[in-house]
C-alpha positions in Angstrom: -6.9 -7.8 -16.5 -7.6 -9.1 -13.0 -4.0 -10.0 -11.3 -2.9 -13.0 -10.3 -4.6 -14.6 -7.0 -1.0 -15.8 -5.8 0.3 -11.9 -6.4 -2.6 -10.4 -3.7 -1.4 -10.4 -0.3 -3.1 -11.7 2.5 -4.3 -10.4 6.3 -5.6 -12.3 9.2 -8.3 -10.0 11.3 -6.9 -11.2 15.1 -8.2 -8.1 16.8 -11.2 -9.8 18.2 -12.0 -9.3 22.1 -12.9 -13.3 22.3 -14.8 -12.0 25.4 -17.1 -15.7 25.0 -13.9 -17.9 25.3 -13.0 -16.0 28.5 -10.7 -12.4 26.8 -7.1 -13.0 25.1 -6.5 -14.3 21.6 -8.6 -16.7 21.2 -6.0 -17.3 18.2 -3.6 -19.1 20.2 -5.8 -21.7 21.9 -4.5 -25.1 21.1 -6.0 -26.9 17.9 -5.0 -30.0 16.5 -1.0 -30.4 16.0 -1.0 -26.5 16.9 -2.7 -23.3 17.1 -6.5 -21.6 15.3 -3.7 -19.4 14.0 -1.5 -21.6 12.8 -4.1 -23.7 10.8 -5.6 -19.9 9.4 -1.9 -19.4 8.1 -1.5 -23.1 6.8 -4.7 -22.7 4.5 -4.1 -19.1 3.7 -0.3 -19.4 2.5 -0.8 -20.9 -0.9 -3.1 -18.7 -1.9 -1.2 -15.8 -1.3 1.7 -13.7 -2.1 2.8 -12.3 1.5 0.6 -12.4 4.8 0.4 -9.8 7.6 -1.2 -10.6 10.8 -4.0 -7.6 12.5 -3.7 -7.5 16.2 -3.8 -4.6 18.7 -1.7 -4.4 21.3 2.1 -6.4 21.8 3.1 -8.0 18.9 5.8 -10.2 20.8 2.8 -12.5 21.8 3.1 -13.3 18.2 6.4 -13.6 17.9 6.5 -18.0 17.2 4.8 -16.7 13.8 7.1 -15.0 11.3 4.4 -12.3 10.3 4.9 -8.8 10.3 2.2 -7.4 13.2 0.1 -4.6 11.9 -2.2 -2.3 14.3 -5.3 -0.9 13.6 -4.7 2.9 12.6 -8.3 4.1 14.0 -8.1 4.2 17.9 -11.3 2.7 20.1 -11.1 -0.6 18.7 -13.3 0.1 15.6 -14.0 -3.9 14.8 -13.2 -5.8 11.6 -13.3 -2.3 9.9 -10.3 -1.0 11.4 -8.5 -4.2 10.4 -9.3 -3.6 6.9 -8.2 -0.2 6.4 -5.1 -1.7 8.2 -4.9 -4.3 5.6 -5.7 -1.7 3.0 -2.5 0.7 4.2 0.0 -2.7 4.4 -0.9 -3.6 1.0 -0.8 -0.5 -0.4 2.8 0.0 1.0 3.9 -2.5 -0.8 2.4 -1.4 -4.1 -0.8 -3.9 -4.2 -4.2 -3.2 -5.5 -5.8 -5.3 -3.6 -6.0 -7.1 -0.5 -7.2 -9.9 0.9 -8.6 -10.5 4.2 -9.6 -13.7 6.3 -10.8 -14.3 9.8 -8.3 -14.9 12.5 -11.0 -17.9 13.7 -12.0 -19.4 11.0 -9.8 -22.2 10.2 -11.4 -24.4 7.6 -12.1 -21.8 5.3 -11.7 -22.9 1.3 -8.9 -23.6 0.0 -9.8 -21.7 -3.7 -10.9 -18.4 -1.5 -8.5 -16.2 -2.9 -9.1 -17.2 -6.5 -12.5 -17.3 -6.3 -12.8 -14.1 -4.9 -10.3 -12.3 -7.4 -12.3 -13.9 -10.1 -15.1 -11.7 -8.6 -13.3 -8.2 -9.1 -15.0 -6.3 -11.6 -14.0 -2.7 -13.3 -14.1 -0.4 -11.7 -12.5 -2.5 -8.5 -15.0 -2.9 -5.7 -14.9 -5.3 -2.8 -15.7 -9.0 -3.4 -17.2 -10.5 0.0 -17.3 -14.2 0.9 -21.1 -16.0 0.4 -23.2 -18.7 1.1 -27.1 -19.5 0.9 -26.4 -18.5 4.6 -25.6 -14.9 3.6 -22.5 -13.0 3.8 -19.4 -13.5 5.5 -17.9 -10.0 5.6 -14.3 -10.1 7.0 -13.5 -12.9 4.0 -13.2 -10.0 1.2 -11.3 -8.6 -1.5 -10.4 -4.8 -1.0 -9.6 -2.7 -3.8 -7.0 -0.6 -2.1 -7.9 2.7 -3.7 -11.1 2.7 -1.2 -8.8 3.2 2.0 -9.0 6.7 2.2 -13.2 6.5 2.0 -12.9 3.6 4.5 -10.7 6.0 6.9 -13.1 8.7 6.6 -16.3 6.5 7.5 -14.3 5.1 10.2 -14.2 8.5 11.5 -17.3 9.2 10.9 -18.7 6.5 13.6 -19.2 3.5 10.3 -18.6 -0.2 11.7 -20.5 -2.5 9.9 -18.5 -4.1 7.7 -21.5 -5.1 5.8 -23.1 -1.9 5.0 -19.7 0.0 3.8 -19.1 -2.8 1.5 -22.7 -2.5 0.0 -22.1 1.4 -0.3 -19.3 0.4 -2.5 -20.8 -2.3 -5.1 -19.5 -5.3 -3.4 -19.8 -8.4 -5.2 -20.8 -11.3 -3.8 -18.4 -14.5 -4.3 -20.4 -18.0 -3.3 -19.6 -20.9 -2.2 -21.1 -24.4 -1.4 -22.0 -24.7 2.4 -21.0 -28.5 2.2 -21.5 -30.9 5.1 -19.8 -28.5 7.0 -19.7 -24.6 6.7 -16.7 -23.4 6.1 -17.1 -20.4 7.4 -17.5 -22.0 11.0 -15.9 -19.7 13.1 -15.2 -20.1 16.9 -16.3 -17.9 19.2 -17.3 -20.3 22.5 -15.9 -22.8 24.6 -18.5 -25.2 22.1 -17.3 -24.1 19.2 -13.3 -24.6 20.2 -14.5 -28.3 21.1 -16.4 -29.1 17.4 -13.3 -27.7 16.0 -11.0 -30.4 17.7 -13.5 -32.4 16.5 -13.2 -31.5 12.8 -9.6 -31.5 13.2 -9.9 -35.5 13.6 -7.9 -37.5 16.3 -5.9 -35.9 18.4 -7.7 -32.1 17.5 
């Protein structure tokens, strides 16, 4: 019986360089009546149980969001992978099967993600990825936790594409409707940051 959407938790990938919008956490930068982060933790919260936030590096930069601050376990800044399995190890800690994950700059994602992609998860458990007729969008998955210890040892063995791993494993795809705006927009240039405010309405 597939579990409740509201009992999987939830992690935000904020490990990205942002190397485009100048280096930092490209997180942070000011959108709307806040922060990218804040309005990824605004849409993610109802669909979740708990949320954990993946970032490298001081976790007291993070410290106006009450989120625990998990690191990637895999050193050399391994991408979205590494955030995964760190996803994969918080939830497992707290006795999930599963895991969600979500973009750290994606802010208008949908609002039925969560559901939509645990109504996805077949037997046995494989990952459910994020679709639309654009193709995939990788980091928005559903992880069967069971798969961390393969995920650790293709980490090790040099594995980074998010993509392929989840392929190896039978993901499912989840799809969505592209609508008049995609929303899996995420920001990765001084452009993008700007549309955004402009999404956001007045004032963004």
């Amino acid at each position: 019986m597939t579990r409740p959407p509201r009992s999987i938790p939830g992690v935000i990938l904020a490990g990205g360089l942002a190397t485009r919008l100048g280096g930092g956490d490209k997180t942070l930068l000011p959108l709307g009546d806040g922060t990218i982060l804040g309005h990824v933790i605004a849409r993610l919260r109802p669909q979740v149980g708990r949320i954990a936030l993946n970032a490298n590096g001081d976790p007291a930069r993070f410290a106006a969001y009450p989120l625990p601050v998990i690191a990637d376990s895999v050193a050399g800044f391994p991408g979205p992978l590494g955030g995964i399995l760190a996803a994969m190890d918080w939830a497992a800690g707290h006795g999930a099967q599963s895991v969600v994950t979500v973009a750290g700059d994606t802010p208008f994602f949908p609002p039925d993600l969560v559901a939509r992609l645990a109504a996805g998860l077949g037997r046995p458990a494989c990952p459910v990825i994020a679709a639309t007729a654009d193709g995939w969008h990788p980091t928005f998955g559903l992880w069967p936790v069971d798969l961390r210890d393969d995920l650790r040892a293709a980490l090790a063995g040099g594995a980074r594409r998010v993509r392929l791993w989840a392929r190896d494993h039978g993901a499912r795809q989840a799809m969505f409707d592209g609508g008049p705006h995609d929303p899996f927009f995420n920001i990765n240039t001084a452009d993008d940051l700007a549309l955004a405010r402009k999404m956001c309405g007045p004032g963004g």
